[in-house]
C-alpha positions as CSV (number, residue, x, y, z in Angstrom):
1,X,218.1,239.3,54.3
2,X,218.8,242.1,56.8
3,X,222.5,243.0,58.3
4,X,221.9,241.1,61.5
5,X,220.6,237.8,60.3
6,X,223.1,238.1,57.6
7,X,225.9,238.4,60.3
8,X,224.1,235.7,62.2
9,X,224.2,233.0,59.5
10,X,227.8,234.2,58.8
11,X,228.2,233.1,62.0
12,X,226.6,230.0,62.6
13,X,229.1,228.9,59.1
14,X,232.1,229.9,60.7
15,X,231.2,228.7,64.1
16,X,230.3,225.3,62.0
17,X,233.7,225.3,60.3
18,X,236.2,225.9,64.0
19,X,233.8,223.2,66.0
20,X,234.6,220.6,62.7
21,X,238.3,221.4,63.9
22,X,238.2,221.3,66.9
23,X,236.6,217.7,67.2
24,X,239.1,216.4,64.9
25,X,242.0,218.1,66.9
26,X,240.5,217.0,70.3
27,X,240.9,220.9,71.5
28,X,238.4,222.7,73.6
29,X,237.1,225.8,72.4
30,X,237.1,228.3,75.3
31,X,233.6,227.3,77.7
32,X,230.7,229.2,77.3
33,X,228.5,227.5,80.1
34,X,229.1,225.7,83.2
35,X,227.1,223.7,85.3
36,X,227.6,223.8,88.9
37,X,226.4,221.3,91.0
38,X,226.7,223.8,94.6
39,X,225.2,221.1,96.7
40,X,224.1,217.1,96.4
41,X,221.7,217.9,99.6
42,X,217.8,217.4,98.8
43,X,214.6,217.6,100.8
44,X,212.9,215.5,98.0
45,X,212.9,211.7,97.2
46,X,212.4,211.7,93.8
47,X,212.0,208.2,92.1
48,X,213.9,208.9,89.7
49,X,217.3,210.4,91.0
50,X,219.3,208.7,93.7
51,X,221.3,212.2,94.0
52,X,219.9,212.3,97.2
53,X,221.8,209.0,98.6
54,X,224.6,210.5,98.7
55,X,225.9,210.5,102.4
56,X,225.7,213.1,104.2
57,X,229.1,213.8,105.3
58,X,230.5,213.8,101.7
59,X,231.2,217.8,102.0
60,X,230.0,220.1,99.7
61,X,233.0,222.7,97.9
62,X,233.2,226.2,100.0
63,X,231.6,229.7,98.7
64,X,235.3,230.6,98.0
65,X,236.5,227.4,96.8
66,X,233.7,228.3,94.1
67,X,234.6,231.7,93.4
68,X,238.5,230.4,93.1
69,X,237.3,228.5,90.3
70,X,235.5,231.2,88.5
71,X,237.9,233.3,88.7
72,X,240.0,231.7,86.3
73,X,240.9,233.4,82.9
74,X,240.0,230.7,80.6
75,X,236.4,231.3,81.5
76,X,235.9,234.9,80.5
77,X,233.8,234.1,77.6
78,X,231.3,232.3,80.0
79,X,227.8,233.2,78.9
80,X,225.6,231.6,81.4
81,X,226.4,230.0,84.5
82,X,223.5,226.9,85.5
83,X,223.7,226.5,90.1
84,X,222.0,223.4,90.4
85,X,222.2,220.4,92.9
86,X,220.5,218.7,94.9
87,X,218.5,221.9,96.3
88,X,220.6,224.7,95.8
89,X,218.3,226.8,97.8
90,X,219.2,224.6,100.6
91,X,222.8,226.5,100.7
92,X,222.2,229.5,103.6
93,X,225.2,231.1,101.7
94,X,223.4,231.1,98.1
95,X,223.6,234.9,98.2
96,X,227.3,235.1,99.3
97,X,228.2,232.9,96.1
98,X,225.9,235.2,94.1
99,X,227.7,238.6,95.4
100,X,231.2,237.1,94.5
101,X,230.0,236.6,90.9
102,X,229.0,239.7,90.6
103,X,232.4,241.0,91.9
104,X,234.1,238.2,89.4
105,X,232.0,240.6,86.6
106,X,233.8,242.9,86.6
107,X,237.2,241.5,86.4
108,X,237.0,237.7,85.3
109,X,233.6,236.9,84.0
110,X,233.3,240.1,81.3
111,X,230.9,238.1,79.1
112,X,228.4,236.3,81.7
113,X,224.9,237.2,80.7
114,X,222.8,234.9,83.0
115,X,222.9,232.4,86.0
116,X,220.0,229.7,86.2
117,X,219.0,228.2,89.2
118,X,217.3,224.9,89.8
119,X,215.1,224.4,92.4
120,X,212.0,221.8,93.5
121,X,210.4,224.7,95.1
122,X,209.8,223.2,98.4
123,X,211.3,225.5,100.2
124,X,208.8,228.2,99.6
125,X,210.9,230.6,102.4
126,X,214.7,229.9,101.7
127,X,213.9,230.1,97.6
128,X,212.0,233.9,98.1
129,X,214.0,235.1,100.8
130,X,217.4,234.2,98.9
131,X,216.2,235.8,95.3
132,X,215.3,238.8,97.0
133,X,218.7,239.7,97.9
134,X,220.1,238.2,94.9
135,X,218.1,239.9,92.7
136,X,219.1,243.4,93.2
137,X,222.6,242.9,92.9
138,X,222.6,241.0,89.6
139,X,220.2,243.8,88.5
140,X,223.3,246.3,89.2
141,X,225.3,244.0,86.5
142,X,222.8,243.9,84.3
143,X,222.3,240.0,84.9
144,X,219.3,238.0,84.5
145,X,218.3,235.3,86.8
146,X,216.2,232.3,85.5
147,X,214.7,230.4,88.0
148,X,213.7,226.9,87.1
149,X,211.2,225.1,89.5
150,X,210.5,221.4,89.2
151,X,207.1,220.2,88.1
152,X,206.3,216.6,87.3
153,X,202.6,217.0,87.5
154,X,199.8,220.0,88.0
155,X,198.7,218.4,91.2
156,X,198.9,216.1,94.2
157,X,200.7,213.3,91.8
158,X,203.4,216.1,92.0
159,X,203.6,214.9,95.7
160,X,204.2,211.1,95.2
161,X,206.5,211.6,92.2
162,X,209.1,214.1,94.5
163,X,208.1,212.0,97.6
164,X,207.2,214.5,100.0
165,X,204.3,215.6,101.2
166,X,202.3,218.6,99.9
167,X,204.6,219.2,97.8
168,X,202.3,220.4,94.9
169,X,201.2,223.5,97.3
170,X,204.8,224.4,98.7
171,X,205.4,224.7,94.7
172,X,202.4,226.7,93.7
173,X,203.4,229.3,96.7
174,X,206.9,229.6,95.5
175,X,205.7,229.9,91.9
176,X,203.3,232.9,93.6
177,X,206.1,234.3,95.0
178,X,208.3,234.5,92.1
179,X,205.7,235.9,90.4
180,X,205.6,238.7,92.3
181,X,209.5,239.3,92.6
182,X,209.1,239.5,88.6
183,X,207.2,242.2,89.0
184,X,209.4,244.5,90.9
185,X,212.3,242.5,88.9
186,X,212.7,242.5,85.5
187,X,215.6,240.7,85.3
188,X,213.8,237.5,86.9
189,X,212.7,234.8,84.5
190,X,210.5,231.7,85.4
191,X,210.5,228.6,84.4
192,X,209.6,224.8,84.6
193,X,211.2,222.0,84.2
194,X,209.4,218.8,83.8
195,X,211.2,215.1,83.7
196,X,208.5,212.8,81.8
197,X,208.2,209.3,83.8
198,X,205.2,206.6,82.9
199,X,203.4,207.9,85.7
200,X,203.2,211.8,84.4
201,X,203.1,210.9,81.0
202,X,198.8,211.9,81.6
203,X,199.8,215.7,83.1
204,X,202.2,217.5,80.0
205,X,199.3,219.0,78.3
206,X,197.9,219.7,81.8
207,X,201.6,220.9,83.1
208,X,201.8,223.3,79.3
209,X,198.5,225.1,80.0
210,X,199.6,225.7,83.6
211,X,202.5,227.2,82.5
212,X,201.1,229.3,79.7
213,X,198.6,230.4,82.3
214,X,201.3,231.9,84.5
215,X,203.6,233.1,82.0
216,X,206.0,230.1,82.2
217,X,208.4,229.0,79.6
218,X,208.7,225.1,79.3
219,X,211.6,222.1,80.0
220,X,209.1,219.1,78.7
221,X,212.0,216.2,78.8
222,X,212.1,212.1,78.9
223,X,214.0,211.1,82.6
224,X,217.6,210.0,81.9
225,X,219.0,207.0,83.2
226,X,222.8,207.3,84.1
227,X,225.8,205.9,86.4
228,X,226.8,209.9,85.9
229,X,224.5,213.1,86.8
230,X,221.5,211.2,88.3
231,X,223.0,208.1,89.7
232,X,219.9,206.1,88.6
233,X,220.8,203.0,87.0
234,X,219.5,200.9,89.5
235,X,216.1,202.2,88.4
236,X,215.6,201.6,85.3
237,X,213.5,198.8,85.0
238,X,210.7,201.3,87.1
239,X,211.2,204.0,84.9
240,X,211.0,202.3,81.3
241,X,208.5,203.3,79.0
242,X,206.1,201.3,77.3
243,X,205.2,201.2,73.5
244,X,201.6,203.2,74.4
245,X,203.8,205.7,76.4
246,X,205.8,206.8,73.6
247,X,203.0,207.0,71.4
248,X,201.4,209.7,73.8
249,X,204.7,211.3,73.9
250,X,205.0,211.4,70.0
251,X,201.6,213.4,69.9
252,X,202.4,215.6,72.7
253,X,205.8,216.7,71.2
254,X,204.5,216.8,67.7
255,X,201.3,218.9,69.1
256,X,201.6,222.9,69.7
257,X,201.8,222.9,73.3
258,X,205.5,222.5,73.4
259,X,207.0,225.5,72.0
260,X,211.2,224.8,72.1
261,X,210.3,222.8,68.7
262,X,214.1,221.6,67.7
263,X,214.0,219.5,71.0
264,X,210.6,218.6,70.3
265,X,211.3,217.8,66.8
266,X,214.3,215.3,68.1
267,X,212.7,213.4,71.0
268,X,209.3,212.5,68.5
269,X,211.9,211.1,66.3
270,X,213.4,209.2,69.0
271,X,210.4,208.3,70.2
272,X,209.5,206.8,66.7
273,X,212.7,205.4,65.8
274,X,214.9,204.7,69.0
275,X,217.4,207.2,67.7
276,X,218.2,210.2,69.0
277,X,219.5,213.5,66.3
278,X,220.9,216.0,68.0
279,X,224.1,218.5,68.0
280,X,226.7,218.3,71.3
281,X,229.5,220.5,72.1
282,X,230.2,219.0,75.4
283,X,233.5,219.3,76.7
284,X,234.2,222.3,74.1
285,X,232.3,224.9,75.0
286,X,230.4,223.1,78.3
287,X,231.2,220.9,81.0
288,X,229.8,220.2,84.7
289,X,231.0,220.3,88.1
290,X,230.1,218.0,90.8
291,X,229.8,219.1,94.7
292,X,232.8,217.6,95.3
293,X,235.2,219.4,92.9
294,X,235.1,216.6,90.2
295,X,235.1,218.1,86.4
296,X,233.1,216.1,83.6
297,X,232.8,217.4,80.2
298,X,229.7,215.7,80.2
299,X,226.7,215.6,82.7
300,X,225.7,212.2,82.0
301,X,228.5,210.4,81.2
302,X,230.7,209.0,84.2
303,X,234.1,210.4,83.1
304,X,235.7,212.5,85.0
305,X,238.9,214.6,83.4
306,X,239.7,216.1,87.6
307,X,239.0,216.9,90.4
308,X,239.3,221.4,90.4
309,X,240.9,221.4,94.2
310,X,243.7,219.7,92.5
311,X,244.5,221.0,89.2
312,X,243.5,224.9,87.1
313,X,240.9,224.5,84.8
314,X,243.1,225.2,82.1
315,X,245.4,221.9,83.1
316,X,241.7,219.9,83.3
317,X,240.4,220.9,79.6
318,X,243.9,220.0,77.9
319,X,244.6,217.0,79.7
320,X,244.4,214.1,77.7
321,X,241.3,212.7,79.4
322,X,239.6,215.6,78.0
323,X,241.3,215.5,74.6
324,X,240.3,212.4,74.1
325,X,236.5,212.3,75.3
326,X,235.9,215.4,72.9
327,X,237.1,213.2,70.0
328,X,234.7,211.2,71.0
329,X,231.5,212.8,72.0
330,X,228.6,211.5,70.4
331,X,230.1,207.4,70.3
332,X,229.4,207.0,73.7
333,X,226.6,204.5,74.4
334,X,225.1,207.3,76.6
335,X,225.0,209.5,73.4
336,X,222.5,206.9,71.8
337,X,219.6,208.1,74.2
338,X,220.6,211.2,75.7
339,X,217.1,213.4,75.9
340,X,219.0,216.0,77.8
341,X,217.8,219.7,76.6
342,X,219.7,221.7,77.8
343,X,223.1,220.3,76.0
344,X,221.3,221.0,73.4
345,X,220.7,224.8,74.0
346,X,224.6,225.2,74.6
347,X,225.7,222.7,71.4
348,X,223.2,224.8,68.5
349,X,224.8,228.1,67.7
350,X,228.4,226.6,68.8
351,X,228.1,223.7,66.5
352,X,226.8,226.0,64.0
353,X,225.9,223.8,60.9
354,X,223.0,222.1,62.7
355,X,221.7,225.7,63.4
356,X,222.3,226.8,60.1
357,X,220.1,224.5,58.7
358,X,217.0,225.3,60.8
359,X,217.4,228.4,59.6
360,X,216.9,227.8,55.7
361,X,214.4,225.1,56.7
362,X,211.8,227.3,59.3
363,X,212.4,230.8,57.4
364,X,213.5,233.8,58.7
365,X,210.4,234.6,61.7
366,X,209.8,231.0,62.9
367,X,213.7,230.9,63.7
368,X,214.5,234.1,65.2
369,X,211.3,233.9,67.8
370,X,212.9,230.0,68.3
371,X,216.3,231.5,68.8
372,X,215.1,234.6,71.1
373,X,213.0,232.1,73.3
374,X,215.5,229.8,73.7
375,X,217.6,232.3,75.6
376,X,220.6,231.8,72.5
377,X,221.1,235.4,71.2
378,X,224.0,235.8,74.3
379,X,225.8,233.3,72.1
């Protein structure tokens, strides 16, 4: 074993050891991502996410009532900041919130390494115009922007699923365009992001190759249903899969196509047993930030510890809300079924033992080209 993965598994054990106390404690460690929900505006429909219902005049936070926030000191060991909505790219200020980052590097956020940003890449023009002014100034910090476009299905099904028209074209040009900003950008990763329905179910292997075809990594994952993040309960009954369904997905997750394999691994076992087995370190090391100010230590569960126009973060991750959620992540009836992927990215190396033990199990290669695809060697 060579000095770094030695250090590494050292690691992962100690990290294993402080999460154990801190979930008994009820303490937060000190957040290493952050989702922020900039806008709850959409040009799409979706049928599955009622985001989108939300009325119009609820407003969305300000630039600088963003950059406030960041600018806190309990969140100078943040490694990766996720801008999401709604349409992000909808904001005409996007770049303004990406220049005060940048500023915030140097003085607040010392340890950011990355900002994602989630689009449905409908908005071929606002998405290309907006990264190419981003671009160069997170190049100057040495930051690296992945961009995550939606793709339920490798054609015009893409369309009725998002519920707007030609929307499998606008997505191809903006996938086109990003592709050439990678060129001249180095820093710019691509990405898509996939949420499995019934109706799709047919397209993964055709949405893989696709993405393997353009030099596209892969977020393969089941739709959630929740009162929180997607506001969907209402349907559920729509977007239930059948017995034949999860079959296919078994095979497809169990298959080669879908290279992230721990969350592969996990959702064919849920799949196969109704159980989902799974690390989360949310409201230790993550939490998520709706358009409207209000703090959740989890996406998908609808409890909120705050609203951040009305208290520091620091007074919202030790309040006793939060305290006592974190004791109890992972009881939650929500827990039972969460799918969601990218919890799981932030929980591995923080949770540590979980980790650990994919380690001794895949061997030293399989793990580190999991780990280095997976985007986790900034933690």
């Amino acid at each position: 074993m060579n000095d770094s993965l030695l250090k590494l598994v050292c690691r992962l054990f100690l990290n294993g050891l402080h999460f154990q106390y801190l979930k008994w404690s009820g303490n937060p460690g000190r957040p290493q991502a952050i989702s922020l929900e900039i806008t709850h505006r959409c040009v799409a429909k979706c049928i599955m996410c009622n985001i989108w219902k939300i009325p119009a005049e609820v407003q969305d936070l300000s630039v600088s009532e963003w950059l406030r926030f960041l600018s806190s000191d309990v969140l100078s060991d943040v490694r990766e900041l996720d801008i999401t909505g709604g349409e992000p790219f909808l904001r005409k200020d996007l770049p303004e919130l990406f220049s005060g980052i940048c500023t915030l590097k140097n003085r607040n956020l010392k340890a950011l390494r990355s900002i994602a940003v989630t689009t449905n890449g409908l908005l071929t023009e606002q998405v290309l115009g907006s990264c190419e002014k981003i671009l160069p100034m997170l190049h100057r910090e040495k930051l690296g922007m992945v961009v995550v476009c939606a793709m339920d299905a490798a054609g015009p099904l893409h369309d009725q699923i998002r519920n707007y028209k030609n929307a499998w074209s606008k997505l191809q040009g903006t996938i086109l365009g990003l592709k050439d900003l990678r060129e001249r950008y180095p820093n710019l990763i691509i990405g898509l992001k996939t949420t499995v329905l019934p109706v799709n179910i047919g397209e993964l292997e055709k949405i893989a190759l696709y993405a393997d075809s353009h030099g596209l990594f892969t977020i393969i994952s089941p739709c959630i249903i929740t009162e929180g993040r997607y506001l969907n309960p209402d349907r559920a009954e729509s977007l239930e899969f059948s017995p034949g369904d999860r079959e296919e997905m078994v095979k497809f997750y169990e298959s080669d196509l879908f290279p992230w394999s721990c969350h592969a691994e996990a959702l064919a076992h849920y799949f196969k047993t109704g159980a989902i087995k799974k690390p989360c370190s949310c409201g230790f090391n993550y939490f998520f930030v709706r358009s409207t100010g209000e703090v959740f230590p989890c996406p998908l569960i609808d409890r909120s510890v705050g609203n951040m126009r009305d208290h520091s973060v620091n007074e919202l991750l030790f309040s006793q809300k939060a305290r006592s959620f974190r004791r109890n992540i992972g009881d939650y009836p929500e827990c039972r079924d969460c799918t969601e992927p990218g919890l799981e990215r932030y929980a591995l190396p923080y949770e540590g033992f979980t980790y650990l033990t994919m380690l001794l199990k895949k061997g030293r290669n399989d793990f580190l080209q999991l780990h280095h695809h997976m985007g986790l060697d900034k933690y």
